[in-house]
N, C-alpha and C positions, 0 to 999 in steps of 0.2 A: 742294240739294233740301230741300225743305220735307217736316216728320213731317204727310204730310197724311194721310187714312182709305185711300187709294188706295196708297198709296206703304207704306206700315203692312201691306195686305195683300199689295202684292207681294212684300215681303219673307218674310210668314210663310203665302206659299205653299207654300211649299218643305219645307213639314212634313212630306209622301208621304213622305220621305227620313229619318227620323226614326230614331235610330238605335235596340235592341231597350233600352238602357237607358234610353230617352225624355231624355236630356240632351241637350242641344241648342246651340249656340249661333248667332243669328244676325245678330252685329256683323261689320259687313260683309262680308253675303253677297254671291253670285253676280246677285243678282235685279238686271238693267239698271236699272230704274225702281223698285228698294226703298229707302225709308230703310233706312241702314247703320247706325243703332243703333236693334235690335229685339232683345229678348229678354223671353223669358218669367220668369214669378214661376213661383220650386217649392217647394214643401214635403216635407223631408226626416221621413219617418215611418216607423217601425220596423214590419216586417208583422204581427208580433208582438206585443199589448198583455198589458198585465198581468191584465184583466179583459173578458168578453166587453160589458161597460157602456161599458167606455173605447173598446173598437176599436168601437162599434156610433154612440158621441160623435163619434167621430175622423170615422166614414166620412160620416156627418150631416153634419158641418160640415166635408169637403173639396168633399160632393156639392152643399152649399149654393154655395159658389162657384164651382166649376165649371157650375152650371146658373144660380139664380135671381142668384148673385152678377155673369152677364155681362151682366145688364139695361145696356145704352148710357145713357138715361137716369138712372137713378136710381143706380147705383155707377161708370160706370167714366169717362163724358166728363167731370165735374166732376174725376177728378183725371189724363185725358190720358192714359187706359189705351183700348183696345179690346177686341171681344170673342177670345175664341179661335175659330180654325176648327174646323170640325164634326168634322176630323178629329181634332184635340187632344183634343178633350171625349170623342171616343171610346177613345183613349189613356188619360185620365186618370179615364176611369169604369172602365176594366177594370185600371187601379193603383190603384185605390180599392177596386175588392170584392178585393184581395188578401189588407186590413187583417183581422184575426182576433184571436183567445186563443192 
């Protein structure tokens, strides 16, 4: 099976299933017709910052790539990445406004 755009989202269908610590792994999943190595990029971030400047930087630039950073075009086919499903982004905007002082 080829990592083709089809085969990529079959596999990270299956996000609905997402467990409450949003870790995930899905090398070789269940999905019939998913590429078997799929997995997501995360960012390990303390909820807690030192200053309300630094968690307000933090939340800035996770919100950057989860939103403008999944442009297809411009950041992610040049290096063989895909977007995240809608469901993810909504996952990982409500672990993003966790970030605080």
């Amino acid at each position: 099976m080829q990592p083709t755009s089809a085969s990529i989202a079959a596999a990270a269908a299956l996000t609905g299933k997402t467990p409450a610590s949003d870790a995930l792994s899905m090398i070789n999943g269940p999905a019939a017709n998913g590429y078997p190595i799929v997995n997501y990029e995360y960012a390990i971030v303390n909820t807690t910052q030192s200053s309300a400047i630094r968690a307000e930087d933090i939340r800035a630039f996770l919100h950057w790539i989860v939103h403008t950073g999944q442009d297809p075009a411009a950041y992610l086919r040049p290096v063989g990445f895909h977007p995240l499903p809608s469901s993810v982004i909504r996952r990982s905007d409500n672990q993003i406004a966790k970030i605080g002082r």
